[in-house]
N, C-alpha and C positions, 0 to 999 in steps of 0.2 A: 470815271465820274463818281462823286462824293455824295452819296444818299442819304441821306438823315432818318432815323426811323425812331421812335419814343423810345427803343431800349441803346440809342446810340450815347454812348457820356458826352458830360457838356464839355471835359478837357480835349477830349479828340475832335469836337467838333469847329473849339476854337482856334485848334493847332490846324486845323485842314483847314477851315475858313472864317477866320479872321473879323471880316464883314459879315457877320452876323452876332457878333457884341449888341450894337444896340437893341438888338429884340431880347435879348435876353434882360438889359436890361431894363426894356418896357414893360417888362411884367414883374418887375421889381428888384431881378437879381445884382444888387449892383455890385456885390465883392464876385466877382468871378474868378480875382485868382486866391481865392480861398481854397484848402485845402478838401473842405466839405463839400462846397458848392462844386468847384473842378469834378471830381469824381461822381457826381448823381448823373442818374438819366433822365433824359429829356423826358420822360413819364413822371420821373420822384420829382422832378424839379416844378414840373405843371400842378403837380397834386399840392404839393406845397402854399404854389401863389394862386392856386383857387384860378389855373388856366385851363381850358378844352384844351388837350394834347394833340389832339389830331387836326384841329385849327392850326396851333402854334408848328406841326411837324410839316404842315404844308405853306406856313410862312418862310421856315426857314430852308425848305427846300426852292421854293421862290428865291430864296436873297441868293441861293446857289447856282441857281440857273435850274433848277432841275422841276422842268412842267410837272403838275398833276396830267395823269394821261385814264 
């Protein structure tokens, strides 16, 4: 199973799952396959668009299937 955590990068996140593009880019990021953006973590990347990180890390572990427990 594929956990997401704020220090996970957003290019592995989009190579392991795919279906989570569009939240990244509802908080603004819309080049994702930029060479900058691909390499941040899901922390730099929230700090950036003025997002709660730990909101955003339990959306995207949502769009993965992976409950908060």
């Amino acid at each position: 199973m594929f956990v997401i955590t704020k220090d996970t990068v957003i290019a592995d996140i989009l190579e392991e799952a795919p279906e989570t593009a569009p939240l990244f880019i509802s908080i603004g990021m819309h080049c994702l396959g930029c060479a900058a953006s691909s390499d941040e973590t899901v922390e730099e990347a929230c700090a950036v668009h003025d997002v709660d990180v730990s909101e955003f890390v339990e959306a995207l572990n949502a769009r993965v299937g992976v409950s908060k427990e």
